[in-house]
C-alpha positions as CSV (number, residue, x, y, z in Angstrom):
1,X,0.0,0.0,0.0
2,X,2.8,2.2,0.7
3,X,4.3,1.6,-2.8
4,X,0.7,2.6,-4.3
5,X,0.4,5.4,-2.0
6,X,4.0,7.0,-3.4
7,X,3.4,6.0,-7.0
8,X,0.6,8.1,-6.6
9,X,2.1,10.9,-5.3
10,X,4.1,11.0,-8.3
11,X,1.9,10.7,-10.6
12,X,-0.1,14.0,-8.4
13,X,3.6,15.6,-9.2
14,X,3.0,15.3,-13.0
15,X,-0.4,17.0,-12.9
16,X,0.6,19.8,-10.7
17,X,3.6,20.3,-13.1
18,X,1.5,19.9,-16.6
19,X,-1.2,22.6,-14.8
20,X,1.3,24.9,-14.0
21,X,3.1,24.7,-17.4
22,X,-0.1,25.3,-19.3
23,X,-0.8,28.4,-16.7
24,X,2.7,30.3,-17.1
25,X,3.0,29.5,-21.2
26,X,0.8,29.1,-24.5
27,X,2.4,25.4,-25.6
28,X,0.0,26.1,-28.7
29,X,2.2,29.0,-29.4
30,X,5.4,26.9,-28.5
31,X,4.5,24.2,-31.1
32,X,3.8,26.8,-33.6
33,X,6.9,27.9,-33.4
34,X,8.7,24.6,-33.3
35,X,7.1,23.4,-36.1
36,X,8.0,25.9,-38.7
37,X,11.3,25.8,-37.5
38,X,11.7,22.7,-38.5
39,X,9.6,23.3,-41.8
40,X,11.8,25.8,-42.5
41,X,14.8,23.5,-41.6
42,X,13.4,21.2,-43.8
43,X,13.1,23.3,-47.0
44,X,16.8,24.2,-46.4
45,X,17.4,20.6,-46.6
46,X,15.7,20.0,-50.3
47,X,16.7,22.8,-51.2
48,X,20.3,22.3,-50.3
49,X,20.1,18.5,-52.3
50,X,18.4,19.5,-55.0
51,X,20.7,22.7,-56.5
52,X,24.2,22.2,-54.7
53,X,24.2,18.1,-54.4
54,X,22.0,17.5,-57.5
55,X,20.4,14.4,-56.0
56,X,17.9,13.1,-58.7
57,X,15.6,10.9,-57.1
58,X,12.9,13.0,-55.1
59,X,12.3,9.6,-53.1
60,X,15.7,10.1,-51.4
61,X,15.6,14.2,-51.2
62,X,12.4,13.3,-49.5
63,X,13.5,10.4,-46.7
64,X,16.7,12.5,-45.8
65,X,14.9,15.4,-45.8
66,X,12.3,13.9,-43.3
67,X,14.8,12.4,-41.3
68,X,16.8,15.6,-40.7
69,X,13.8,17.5,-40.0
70,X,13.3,15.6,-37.2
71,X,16.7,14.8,-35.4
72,X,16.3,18.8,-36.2
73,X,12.9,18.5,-34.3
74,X,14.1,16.4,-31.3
75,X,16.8,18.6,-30.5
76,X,14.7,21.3,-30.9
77,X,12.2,19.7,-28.6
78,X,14.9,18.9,-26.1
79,X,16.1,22.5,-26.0
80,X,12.8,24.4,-25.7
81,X,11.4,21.8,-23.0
82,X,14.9,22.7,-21.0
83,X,14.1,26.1,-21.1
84,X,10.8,26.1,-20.3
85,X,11.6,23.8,-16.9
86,X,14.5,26.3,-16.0
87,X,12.5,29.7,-16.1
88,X,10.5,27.4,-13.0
89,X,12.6,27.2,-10.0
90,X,10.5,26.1,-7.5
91,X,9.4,23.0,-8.5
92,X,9.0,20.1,-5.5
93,X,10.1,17.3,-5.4
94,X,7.1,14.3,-4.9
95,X,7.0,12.7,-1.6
96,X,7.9,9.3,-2.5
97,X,11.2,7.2,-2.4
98,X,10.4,4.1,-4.7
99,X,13.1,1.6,-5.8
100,X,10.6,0.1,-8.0
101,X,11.3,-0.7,-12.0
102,X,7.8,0.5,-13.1
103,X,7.5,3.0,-15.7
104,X,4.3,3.8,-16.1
105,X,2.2,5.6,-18.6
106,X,2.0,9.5,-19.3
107,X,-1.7,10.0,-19.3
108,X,-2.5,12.7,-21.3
109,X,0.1,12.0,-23.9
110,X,-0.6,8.6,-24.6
111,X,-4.1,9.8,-25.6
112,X,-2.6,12.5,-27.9
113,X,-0.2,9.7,-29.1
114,X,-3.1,7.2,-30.3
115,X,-4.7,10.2,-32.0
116,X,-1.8,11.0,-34.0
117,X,-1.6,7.8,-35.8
118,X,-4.9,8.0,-37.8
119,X,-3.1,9.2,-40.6
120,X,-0.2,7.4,-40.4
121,X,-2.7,4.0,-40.7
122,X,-4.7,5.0,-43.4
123,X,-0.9,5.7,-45.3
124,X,0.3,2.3,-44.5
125,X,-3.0,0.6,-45.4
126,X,-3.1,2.6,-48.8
127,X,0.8,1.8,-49.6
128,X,-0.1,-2.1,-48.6
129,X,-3.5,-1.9,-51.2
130,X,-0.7,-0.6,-54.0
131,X,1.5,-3.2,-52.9
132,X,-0.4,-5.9,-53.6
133,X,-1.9,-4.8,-57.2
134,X,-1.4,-6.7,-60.3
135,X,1.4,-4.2,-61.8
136,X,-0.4,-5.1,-65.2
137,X,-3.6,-4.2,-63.9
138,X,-2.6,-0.6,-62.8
139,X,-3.2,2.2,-65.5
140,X,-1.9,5.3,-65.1
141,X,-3.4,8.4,-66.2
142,X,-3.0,12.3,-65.8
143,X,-6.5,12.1,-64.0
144,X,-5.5,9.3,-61.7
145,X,-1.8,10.9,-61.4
146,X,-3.1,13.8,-60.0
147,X,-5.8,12.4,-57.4
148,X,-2.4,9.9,-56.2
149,X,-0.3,13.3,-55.7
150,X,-3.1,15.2,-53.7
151,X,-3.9,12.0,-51.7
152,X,0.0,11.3,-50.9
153,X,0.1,15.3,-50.4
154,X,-2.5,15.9,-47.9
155,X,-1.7,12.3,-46.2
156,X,2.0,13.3,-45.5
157,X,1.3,17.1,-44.9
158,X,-1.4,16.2,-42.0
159,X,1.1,13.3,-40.6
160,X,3.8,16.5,-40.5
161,X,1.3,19.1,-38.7
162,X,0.6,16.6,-35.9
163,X,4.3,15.7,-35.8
164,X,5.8,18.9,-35.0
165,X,2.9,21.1,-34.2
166,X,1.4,19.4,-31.6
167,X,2.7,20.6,-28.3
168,X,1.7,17.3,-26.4
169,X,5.5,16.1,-26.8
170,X,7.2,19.4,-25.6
171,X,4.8,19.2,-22.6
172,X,6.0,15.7,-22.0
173,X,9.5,16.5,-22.9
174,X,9.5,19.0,-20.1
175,X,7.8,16.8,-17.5
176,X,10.4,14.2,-17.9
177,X,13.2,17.2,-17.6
178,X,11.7,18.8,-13.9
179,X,11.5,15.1,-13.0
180,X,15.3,14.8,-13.7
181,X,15.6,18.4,-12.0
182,X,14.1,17.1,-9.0
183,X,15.1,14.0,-8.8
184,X,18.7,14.5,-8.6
185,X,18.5,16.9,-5.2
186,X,15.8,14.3,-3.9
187,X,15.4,10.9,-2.7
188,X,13.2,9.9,-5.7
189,X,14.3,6.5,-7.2
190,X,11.1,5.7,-9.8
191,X,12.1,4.4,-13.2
192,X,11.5,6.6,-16.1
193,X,11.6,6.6,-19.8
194,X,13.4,10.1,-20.4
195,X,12.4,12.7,-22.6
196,X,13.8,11.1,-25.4
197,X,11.8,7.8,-25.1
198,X,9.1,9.9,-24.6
199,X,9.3,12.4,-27.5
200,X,10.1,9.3,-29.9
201,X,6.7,7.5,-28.4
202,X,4.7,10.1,-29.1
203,X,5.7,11.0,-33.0
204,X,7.1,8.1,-34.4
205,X,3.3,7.3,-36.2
206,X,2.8,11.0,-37.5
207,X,6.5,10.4,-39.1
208,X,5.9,6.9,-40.3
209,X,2.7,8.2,-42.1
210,X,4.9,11.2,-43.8
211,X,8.0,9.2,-44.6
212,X,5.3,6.4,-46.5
213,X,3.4,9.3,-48.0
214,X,6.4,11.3,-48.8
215,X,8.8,8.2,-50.4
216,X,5.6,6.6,-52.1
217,X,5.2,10.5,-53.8
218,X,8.7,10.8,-54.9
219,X,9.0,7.1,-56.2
220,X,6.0,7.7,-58.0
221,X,7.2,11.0,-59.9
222,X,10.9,9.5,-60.2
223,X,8.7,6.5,-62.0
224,X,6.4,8.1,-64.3
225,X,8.3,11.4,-64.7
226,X,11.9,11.1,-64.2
227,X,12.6,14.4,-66.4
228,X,10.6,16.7,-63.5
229,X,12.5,17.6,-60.4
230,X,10.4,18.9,-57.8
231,X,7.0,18.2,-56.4
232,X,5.1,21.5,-58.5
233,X,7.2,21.0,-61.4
234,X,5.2,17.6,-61.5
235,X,2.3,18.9,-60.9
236,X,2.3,21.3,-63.8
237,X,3.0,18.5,-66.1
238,X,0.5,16.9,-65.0
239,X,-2.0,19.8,-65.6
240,X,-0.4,20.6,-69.0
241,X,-1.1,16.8,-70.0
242,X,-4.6,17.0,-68.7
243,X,-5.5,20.2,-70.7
244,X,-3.8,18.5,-73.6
């Protein structure tokens, strides 16, 4: 009972801490912000592959760009969660002094973390449909071109906007940083799963769903139109072979 009764005044920490940081800050304003940084960081990215390393195939530009963007994000994340627990000096440590391994679950965040992967399912369940077509049976046509691109488009672009717009992973981010705060001037001994573990749990759907969307778009165009070499380039084929 005594273990219950400290677990629980942990887990009376978090909310005190997650109340208080929505109190002092906008975190809607903070993801804002983080994520067009790394939108921005991004572009540079493409941009940088596509006229100073001249890398062809938009499938590649795309998966290094996406995985740039968000080691770019996670130290990003790690940064701005840092300085959001420092500017609060008075946080407590809970009353509890567990040598338990239990890790737990992070409420709130989980919940967001479930609702993040919508679009990362209906990606993989689209690429998987695509998969297992009869190549022979598949006609493409500028029509057909074009409703792929948008579907690929919006699919990826909505996976991205949860991913690094959502504040739920600074918030967690910064929980897991005041725990370490506290916990190294108390006699707290819970296991945790860091702020790394815990900013990876919470996005690694959203970026699943852009990386299928995003390498299934450029493989697509690097197919059917190896002579374009960007995104609206293709698309004003496409339109010019539609009008045609």
């Amino acid at each position: 009972m005594k273990v219950l009764s400290n677990w629980r005044s942990v887990r009376l920490w978090e909310t005190q801490v997650e109340r208080d940081l929505h109190r002092d800050h906008s975190l809607r304003t903070h993801g804002l912000l983080i994520g067009t940084f790394t939108l921005l960081l991004m572009w540079g990215v493409s941009a940088l592959q596509m006229h100073l390393l001249h890398v062809e195939s938009l499938a590649i530009r795309y998966l290094v760009t996406l995985g740039v963007g968000y080691v770019g994000y996670l130290c990003v994340l790690r940064w701005w969660a840092q300085r959001l627990v420092e500017r609060r000096t008075e946080f407590e440590p809970p009353d509890a002094d567990l040598g338990i391994d239990s890790t737990g679950d992070q409420g709130s965040a989980t919940d967001a973390a479930d609702g993040g992967s919508a679009l990362s399912d209906v990606a993989g369940g689209a690429l998987d449909a695509a998969g297992s077509a009869d190549e022979g049976a598949i006609i493409v046509v500028p029509v057909l071109a074009i409703f792929l691109l948008c579907v690929a488009v919006v699919l990826g672009a909505g996976s991205l906007v949860l991913l690094y717009f959502s504040w739920d992973a600074l918030l967690a981010v910064a929980i897991e940083v005041a725990f370490s705060y506290v916990s190294a001037r108390a006699a707290v001994r819970v296991a945790r799963e860091g702020w790394l573990m815990a900013a990876v749990r919470l996005t690694w759907k959203p970026l699943l769903g852009a990386v299928v969307c995003a390498v299934a778009l450029g493989a697509l165009i690097d197919h059917f139109m190896p002579q374009v070499h960007s995104l609206p380039e293709a698309v004003r084929v496409l339109t010019g072979a539609r009008k045609g």
